[in-house]
Structure formats: structure tokens, C-alpha cells
C-alpha positions in Angstrom: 141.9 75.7 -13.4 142.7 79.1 -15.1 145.9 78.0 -16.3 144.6 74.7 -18.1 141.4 76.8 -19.9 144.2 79.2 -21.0 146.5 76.2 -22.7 143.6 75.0 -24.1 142.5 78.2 -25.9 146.0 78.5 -26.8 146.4 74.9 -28.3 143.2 75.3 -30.8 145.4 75.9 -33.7 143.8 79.0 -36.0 141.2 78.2 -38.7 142.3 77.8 -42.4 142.0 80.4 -44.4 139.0 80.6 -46.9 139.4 79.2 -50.3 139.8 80.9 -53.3 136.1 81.5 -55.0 136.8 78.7 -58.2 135.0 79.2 -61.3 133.7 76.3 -63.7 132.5 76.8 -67.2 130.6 73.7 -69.2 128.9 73.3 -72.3 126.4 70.7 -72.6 127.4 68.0 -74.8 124.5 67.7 -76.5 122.3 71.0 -76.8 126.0 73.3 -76.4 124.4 75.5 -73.8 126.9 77.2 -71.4 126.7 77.0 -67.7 129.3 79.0 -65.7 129.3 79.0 -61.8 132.0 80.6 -59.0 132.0 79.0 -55.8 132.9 80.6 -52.7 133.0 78.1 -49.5 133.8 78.3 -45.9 132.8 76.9 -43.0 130.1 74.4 -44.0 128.2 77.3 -46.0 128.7 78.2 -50.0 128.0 81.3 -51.9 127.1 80.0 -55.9 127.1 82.8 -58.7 125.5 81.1 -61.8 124.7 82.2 -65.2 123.4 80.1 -68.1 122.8 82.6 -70.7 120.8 79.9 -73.0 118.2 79.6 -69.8 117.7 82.7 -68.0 119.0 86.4 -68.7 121.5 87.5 -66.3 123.4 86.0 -63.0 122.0 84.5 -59.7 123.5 84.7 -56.2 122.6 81.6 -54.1 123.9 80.9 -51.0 123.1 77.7 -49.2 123.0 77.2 -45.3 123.6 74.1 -42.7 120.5 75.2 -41.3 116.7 75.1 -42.9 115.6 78.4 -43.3 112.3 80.3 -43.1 110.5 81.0 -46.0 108.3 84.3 -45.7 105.4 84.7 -48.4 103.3 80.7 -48.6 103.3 81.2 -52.8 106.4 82.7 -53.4 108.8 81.9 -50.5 110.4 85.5 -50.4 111.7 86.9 -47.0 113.8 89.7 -46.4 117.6 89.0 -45.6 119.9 90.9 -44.3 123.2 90.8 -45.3 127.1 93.0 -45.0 130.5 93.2 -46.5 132.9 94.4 -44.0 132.1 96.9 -41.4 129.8 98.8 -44.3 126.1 99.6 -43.6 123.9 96.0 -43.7 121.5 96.1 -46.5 118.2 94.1 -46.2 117.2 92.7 -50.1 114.4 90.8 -50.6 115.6 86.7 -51.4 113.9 83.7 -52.3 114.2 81.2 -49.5 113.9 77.5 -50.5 115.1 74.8 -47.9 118.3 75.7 -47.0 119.3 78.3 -48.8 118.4 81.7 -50.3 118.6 82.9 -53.9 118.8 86.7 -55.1 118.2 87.7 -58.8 117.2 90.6 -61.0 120.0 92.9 -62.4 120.4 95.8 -60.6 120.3 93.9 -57.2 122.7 91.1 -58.2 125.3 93.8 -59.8 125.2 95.6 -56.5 125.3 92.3 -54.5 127.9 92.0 -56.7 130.2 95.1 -56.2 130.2 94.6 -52.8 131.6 90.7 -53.0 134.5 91.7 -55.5 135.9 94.5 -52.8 135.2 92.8 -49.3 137.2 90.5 -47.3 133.9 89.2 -45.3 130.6 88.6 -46.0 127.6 88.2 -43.2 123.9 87.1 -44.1 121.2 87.6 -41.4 118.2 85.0 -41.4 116.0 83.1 -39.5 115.5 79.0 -39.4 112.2 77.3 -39.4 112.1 77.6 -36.0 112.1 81.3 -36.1 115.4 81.9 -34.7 118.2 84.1 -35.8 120.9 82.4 -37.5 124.0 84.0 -39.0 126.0 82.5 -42.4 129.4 84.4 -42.6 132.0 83.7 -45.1 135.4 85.1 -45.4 135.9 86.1 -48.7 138.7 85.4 -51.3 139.5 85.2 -54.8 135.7 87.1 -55.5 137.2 89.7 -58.1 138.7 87.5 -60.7 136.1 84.9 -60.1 133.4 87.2 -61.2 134.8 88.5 -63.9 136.0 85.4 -65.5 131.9 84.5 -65.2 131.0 87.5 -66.1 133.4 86.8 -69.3 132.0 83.6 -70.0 128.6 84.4 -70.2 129.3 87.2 -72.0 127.7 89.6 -69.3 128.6 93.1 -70.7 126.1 95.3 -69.5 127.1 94.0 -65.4 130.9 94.0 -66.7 131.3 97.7 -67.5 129.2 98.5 -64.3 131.6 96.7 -62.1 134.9 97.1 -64.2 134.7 100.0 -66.2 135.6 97.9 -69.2 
């Protein structure tokens, strides 16, 4: 019995490796406003960094789940989340949950979310589902550094840029 769990465990062949985070840059046809978003996914789950300069100032993190996920405050649906890159310290942000996924914004939160993505080779998120238990999202990161900052680019992100880059 030993010896056929062990040729089975042997036999699963290895998982892929991740995807390359792709970026896509649009312009509306009509009203010319740009949309730029990198997409990072693996293993069911996908971690979106948008920006559409002619909407909103600055760049959102999203990452959506396979599982529904529990919202925290009734109005505004913000819960903490815990979250790591690598073996560093987790860091516990405040997100907006909606459904199934979470969405982080305001500068200084997303450029730190941010420097963390473009050097890591794994990235963990921490939740609950609407059920109150714990569920982990992990994604194995690749391709994060010149995805960003060929968003960054394209929405003409400066200020984030030279915080990240140096240039």
C-alpha cells in the first residue's frame, strides 16, 4: 500500500510555472481616455493593477478570489487583509472587499504594495469567506517588474515611478 501512495505522489507531474504578469493599454475609441491594466494569474486567482488616468488619480490593486469573501464595515465593505511577499514580515492593510475579491487604493499604500510585488517571487493574501473561515489566495509571481513599469509609463505615473525606480 506504501509503495502504490508513493508512485502516485511521484506520478503527479509538477505544476506549471506562473505566467508572466501581461500588460494591456486601450484608448477608448470614442472619448480617447486610456485604460492600462497588468495581470498577474495563477491558480484560479488574479492580481489586476489598473490605472485610468482620465477617471481616477493614481493605480488600484485588485485581486479577485474563487471564494466569496467577507466584507467588514455594512456601508463601506472594508476589512483588514493580511497579506506577504516571500518570507518578509505579513503586513495587514485595510482593503475593500466586494464579492469575491478585494481592492486596495490610495498612493502611498498601493506604491508600497507595489515595491513589494516588483521584487518577490510569491505573493500570500490572508482573508476570510462569508462563512467566516480562513482562506488563503497565493500567487507565484513573475514578470511583476516590467509589467509595472510599463503601466506606470503609460499612465504617466511619475510621482510612483521615481519612488519605485529611482528614475
Amino acid at each position: 500500500m506504501f509503495l502504490i501512495a508513493l508512485a502516485l505522489a511521484a506520478a503527479e507531474p509538477p505544476s506549471p510555472p506562473p505566467r508572466p504578469m501581461r500588460v494591456e493599454v486601450t484608448r477608448d475609441t470614442i472619448s480617447d481616455d486610456l485604460t492600462a491594466i497588468a495581470t498577474l494569474q495563477d491558480r484560479g486567482a488574479k492580481l489586476t493593477l489598473t490605472c485610468e488616468p482620465d477617471d481616477y488619480e493614481g493605480v488600484r490593486v485588485v485581486f479577485t478570489s474563487q471564494h466569496w469573501l467577507a466584507g467588514s464595515s455594512f456601508f463601506t465593505g472594508e476589512r483588514p487583509l493580511l497579506y506577504r511577499f516571500d518570507e518578509e514580515r505579513p503586513r495587514r492593510l485595510i482593503w475593500v472587499m466586494r464579492d469575491r475579491g478585494a481592492r486596495l487604493a490610495g498612493r502611498k499604500r498601493v506604491t508600497e504594495f507595489l515595491r513589494g510585488l516588483i521584487v518577490a517571487d510569491r505573493l500570500l493574501f490572508r482573508t476570510r469567506d462569508i462563512e467566516d473561515r480562513p482562506v488563503d489566495i497565493s500567487f507565484r509571481i513573475a514578470g511583476a517588474r516590467p509589467a509595472v513599469e510599463q503601466l506606470l509609463d503609460a499612465c504617466g505615473e511619475r510621482r510612483i515611478r521615481r519612488r519605485l525606480f529611482g528614475r
